[in-house]
N, C-alpha and C positions, 0 to 999 in steps of 0.2 A: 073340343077346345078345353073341358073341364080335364080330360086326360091327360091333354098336352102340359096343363096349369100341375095337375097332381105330382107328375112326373120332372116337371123343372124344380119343384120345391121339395122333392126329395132327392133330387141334386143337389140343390143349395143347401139343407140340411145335413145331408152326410159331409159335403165336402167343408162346410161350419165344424161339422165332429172331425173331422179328418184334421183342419187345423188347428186347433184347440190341442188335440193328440200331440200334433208334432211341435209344438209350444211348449207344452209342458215336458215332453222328452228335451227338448232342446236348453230348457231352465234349469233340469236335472245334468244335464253332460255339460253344463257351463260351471253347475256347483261340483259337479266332481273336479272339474280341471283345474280350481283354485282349492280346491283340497288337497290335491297333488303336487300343487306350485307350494304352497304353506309347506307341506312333507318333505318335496326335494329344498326348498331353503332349510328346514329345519337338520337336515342332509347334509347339507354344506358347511353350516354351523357346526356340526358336529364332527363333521370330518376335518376341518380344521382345526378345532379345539385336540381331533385326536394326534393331528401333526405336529402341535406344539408341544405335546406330552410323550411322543415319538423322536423328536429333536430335544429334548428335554432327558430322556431316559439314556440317547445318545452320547451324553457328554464323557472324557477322558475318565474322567476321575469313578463316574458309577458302576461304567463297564469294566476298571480297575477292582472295584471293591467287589461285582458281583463274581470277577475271576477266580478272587480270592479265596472268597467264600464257599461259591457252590462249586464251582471247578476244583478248588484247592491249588491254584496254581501259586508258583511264586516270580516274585521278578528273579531275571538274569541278572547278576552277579559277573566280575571277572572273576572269583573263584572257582565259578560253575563253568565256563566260557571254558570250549576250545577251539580253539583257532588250528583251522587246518590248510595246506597250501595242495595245489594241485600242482601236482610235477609237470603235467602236458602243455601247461599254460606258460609254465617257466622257461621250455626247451625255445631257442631262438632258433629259428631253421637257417642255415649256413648258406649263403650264397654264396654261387662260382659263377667270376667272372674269368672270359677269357679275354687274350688282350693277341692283337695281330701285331 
């Protein structure tokens, strides 16, 4: 009986340490998971902020001046402009009708 006794309460001991173990792993993978919700908002925040500085950099007039600058490009002009006509598009194909 003292055996039977010895060996149930080193059952109940280890499986006492067994959960105690998976407690405290389980407290640790719940702080990681809100360290990682904290990081992807902090994520989103930031990826947003960088949309705004992305539509921001965007606009008419910047993309103008960095043409200018680093490209050296200049605006078109009707002085610079040639205007050219394609002959193929002009030719009208001639229909024949016949008549009984």
């Amino acid at each position: 009986m003292i055996r039977v006794n010895i060996i149930l309460l080193a059952a109940v001991l280890g499986t006492m340490l067994y959960v105690v173990k998976v407690q405290y792993e389980s407290r640790q993978l719940f702080v990681a998971i809100e360290k990682a919700t904290l990081e992807v908002r902090k994520l989103e925040l930031n990826h947003s902020a960088l949309q705004v500085e992305i539509r921001a950099q965007a606009t008419p007039l910047i993309i103008e001046k960095l043409a200018k600058e680093k490209l050296q490009m200049r605006s078109a002009t009707p002085a610079v402009t040639r205007y050219m006509s394609n002959p193929v598009s002009l030719q009208v194909p001639t229909q024949t009708t016949e008549t009984k």
